[in-house]
C-alpha positions in Angstrom: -31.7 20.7 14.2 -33.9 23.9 13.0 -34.0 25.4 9.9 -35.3 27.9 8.1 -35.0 29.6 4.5 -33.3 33.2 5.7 -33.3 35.0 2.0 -36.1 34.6 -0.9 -33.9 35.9 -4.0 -36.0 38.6 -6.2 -34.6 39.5 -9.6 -34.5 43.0 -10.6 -34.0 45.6 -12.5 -31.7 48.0 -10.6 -31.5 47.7 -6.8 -32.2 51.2 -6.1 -35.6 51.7 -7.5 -36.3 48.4 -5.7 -35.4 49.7 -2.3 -37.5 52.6 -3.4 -40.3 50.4 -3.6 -40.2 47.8 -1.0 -39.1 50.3 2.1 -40.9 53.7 0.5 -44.3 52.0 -0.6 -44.4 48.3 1.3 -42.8 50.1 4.7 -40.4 47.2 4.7 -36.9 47.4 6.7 -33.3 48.0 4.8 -31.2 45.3 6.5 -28.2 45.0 4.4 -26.9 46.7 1.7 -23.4 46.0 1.3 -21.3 46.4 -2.2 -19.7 43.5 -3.4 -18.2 44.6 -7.0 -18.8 47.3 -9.3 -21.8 45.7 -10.3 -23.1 43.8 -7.4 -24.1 44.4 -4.0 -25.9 42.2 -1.3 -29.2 44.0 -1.0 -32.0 41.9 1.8 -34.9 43.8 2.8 -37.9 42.0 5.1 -40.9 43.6 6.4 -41.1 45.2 10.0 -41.3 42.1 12.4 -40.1 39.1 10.2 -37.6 37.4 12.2 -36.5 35.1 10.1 -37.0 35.7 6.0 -36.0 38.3 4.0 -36.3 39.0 0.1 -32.5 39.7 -1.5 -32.6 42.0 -4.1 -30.9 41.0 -6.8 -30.4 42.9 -10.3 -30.1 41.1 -13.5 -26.9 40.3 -14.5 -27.4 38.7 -18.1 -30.4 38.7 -20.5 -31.6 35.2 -18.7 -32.3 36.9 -15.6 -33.6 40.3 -17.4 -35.9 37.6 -18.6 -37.3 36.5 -15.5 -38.0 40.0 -13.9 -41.7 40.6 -13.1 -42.4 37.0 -13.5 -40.5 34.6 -11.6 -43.4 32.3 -11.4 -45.0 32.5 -14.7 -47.8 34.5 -13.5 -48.9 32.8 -9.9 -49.0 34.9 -7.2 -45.6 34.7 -5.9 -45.4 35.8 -2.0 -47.3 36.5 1.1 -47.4 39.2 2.7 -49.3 38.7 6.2 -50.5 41.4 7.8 -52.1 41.6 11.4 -54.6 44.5 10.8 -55.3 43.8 6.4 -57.4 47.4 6.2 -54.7 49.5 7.9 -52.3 48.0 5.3 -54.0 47.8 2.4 -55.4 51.8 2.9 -52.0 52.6 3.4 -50.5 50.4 0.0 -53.2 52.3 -1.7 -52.2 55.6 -0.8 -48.7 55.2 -1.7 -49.5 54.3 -5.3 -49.4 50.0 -4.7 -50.9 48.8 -7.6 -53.8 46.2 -6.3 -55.6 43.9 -9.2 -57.8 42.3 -7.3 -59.6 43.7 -4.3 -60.1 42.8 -1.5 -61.7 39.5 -0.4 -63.1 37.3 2.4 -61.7 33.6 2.1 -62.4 31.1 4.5 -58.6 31.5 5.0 -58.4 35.1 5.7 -58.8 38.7 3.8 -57.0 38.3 0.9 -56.2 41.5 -2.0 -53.6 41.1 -4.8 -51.3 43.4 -5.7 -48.1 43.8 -7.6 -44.6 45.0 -7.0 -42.8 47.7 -9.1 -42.0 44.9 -12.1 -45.6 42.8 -11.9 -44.6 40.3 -9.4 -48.1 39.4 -8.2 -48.4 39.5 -4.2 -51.2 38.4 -1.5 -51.8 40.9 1.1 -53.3 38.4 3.6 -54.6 38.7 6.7 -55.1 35.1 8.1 -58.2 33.7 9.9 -57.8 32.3 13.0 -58.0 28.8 11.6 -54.5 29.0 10.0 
């Protein structure tokens, strides 16, 4: 039997100005976004050529999850964006206003810069090495 984990959950603040963000400044693909109430809709956006996982968008609904924006891992970096070509990426984060706050690196693991989303989610841009 093969699995795999199809949606990474993302709090935020209001799903538009997410979309705004994640297709207008990471390039990433709108797959879904479907109303569900008033108040809620099903929001999954994935970069271009991910098969398989997708973030879904969703917006606070109490003060709990208000709480958590920006920070759903108490600081860490929290995903990993790979990239195939790290400088064609990262030039064009940087032009569209990505915030990076820590440049870019060589690891033995691959070119690595941190950046954060629209609510200070920390991020790897990642290019791997060929050892991974």
């Amino acid at each position: 039997m093969k699995q795999h984990i199809a949606h990474v959950a993302l709090v935020v603040n209001d799903y538009d100005e997410a979309i705004d963000f994640y297709v207008g400044k990471l390039n990433f693909k709108l797959m879904e976004d479907s109303k569900l109430s008033e108040t809620k809709r099903w929001v999954v956006v994935r970069p271009p050529g991910a098969a398989e996982c997708s973030l879904l968008l969703a917006k606070a609904a109490n003060e709990e999850q208000k709480a958590s924006i920006g920070n759903q891992t108490g600081g860490r970096v929290f995903l990993f964006l790979f990239t195939a070509d790290f400088w064609r990426d990262y030039k064009k984060m940087q032009k569209k206003g990505v915030n990076f706050i820590r440049p870019p690196k060589e690891e033995g693991y691959g070119t690595v810069a941190v950046f954060e989303d629209l609510y200070g989610n920390k991020w790897d841009l990642l290019q791997p090495s060929e050892q991974i």
